[in-house]
Each structure stands twice: as C-alpha cells, then as structure tokens.
C-alpha positions, 0 to 999 in steps of 0.5 A, spaced: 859 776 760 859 784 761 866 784 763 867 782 756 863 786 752 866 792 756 873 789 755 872 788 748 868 795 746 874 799 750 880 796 746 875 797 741 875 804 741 883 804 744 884 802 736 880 808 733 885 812 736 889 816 730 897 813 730 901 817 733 909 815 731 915 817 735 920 822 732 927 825 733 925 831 735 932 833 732 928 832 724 923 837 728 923 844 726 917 847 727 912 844 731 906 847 728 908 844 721 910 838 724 903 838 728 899 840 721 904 834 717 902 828 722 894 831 721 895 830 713 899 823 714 893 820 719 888 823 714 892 820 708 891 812 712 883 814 712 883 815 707 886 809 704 881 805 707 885 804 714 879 805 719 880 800 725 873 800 728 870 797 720 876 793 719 874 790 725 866 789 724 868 786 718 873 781 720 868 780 726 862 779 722 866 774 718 868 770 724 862 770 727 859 767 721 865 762 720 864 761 728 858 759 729 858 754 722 864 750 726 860 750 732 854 747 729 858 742 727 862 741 733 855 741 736 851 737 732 856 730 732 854 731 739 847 731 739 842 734 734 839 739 741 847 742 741 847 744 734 843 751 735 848 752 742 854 750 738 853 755 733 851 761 738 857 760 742 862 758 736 858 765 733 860 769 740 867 767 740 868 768 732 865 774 733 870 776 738 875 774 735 874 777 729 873 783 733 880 783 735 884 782 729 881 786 725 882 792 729 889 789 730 890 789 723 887 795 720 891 799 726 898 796 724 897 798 716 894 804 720 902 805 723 905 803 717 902 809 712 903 814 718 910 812 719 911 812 711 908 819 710 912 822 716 919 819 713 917 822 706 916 829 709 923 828 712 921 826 719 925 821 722 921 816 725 923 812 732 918 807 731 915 804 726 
C-alpha cells in the first residue's frame, strides 16, 4: 500500500511540472526571448485555470465519493458487514483513479494553451 501512495504522489508531482514543448530551434532567434516567451506562455495556461495538482484533487474527491457509493452498494448486496468495507475500498481505488485523470486532464489542456500561445508568437512547434 505505501508503494501506491508513493507511486501515486511521484506521478503527482511529475504533472505539476510546467509543459515544455519542443520547437524548431530554426523559428528561435534569441534564446532569451525565447525563454521569457515560454515563461509568459506557462503562466497564461495557469493562469487560465490549468493547474494539474488541483485538477487532479478534485476529480480525485469526486471519484472517491463516486467510489465508495458503488462499492457500499457492491457490498451491501452481499451482506450487510461488506457495505462499510465495499464503500472504503471503492472510495480508495475512485480516489486514486480520480487522481490520476485529473492530473492527466488538467496536463493535456496544459500542453494545448502552451503549445497555442508559443505558434502564436511565432514558434514552430514539434509536438503538441
């Protein structure tokens, strides 16, 4: 269970890390203008609401809630002893869940402003 959490907490942070597009270094003229124009860009998609650590702590109380209502109710068919249990674990593996697609979610949106306001400036990207 701790290797999870650990798991969990290092692709947590992984995700909070600013999106760094590749670009044609040919469209680059100046590096420091360059570097000031990604720093300008990345603070435009926080700015817009693109956080992954929050969207993912959201999404995460939501499948957690979501979670353990499914597995109270898995477990309750069973017997009436497994709904507290069933509601634990479904809340565990929703929150988890939730976690990790809200963090994948908030990323991707992340990638797509930095990579818009990069071409908009002129830069050529190379991925999206």
């Amino acid at each position: 269970m701790k290797t999870k959490i650990v798991v969990v907490g290092v692709l947590l942070l992984a995700s909070c890390a600013a999106h760094r597009p590749v670009f044609d270094p040919k469209f680059i003229a100046d590096n420091q203008v360059f570097e000031r124009d990604l720093l300008e860009c990345q603070a435009v998609a926080r700015n817009g609401g693109v956080d992954p650590a929050t969207g993912a702590v959201v999404v995460a109380g939501m499948g957690a809630a979501v979670g353990a209502g499914m597995g109270a109710a898995i477990g309750s068919i069973r017997s009436s002893r497994l709904a507290g249990r069933g509601a634990g674990l479904g809340a565990a593996v929703g929150g988890i869940t939730g976690l990790l697609a809200g963090a994948a979610a908030a990323s991707q949106r992340e990638r797509i402003i930095v990579t818009r306001c990069m071409a908009g400036r002129g830069y050529q990207p190379l991925d999206s």
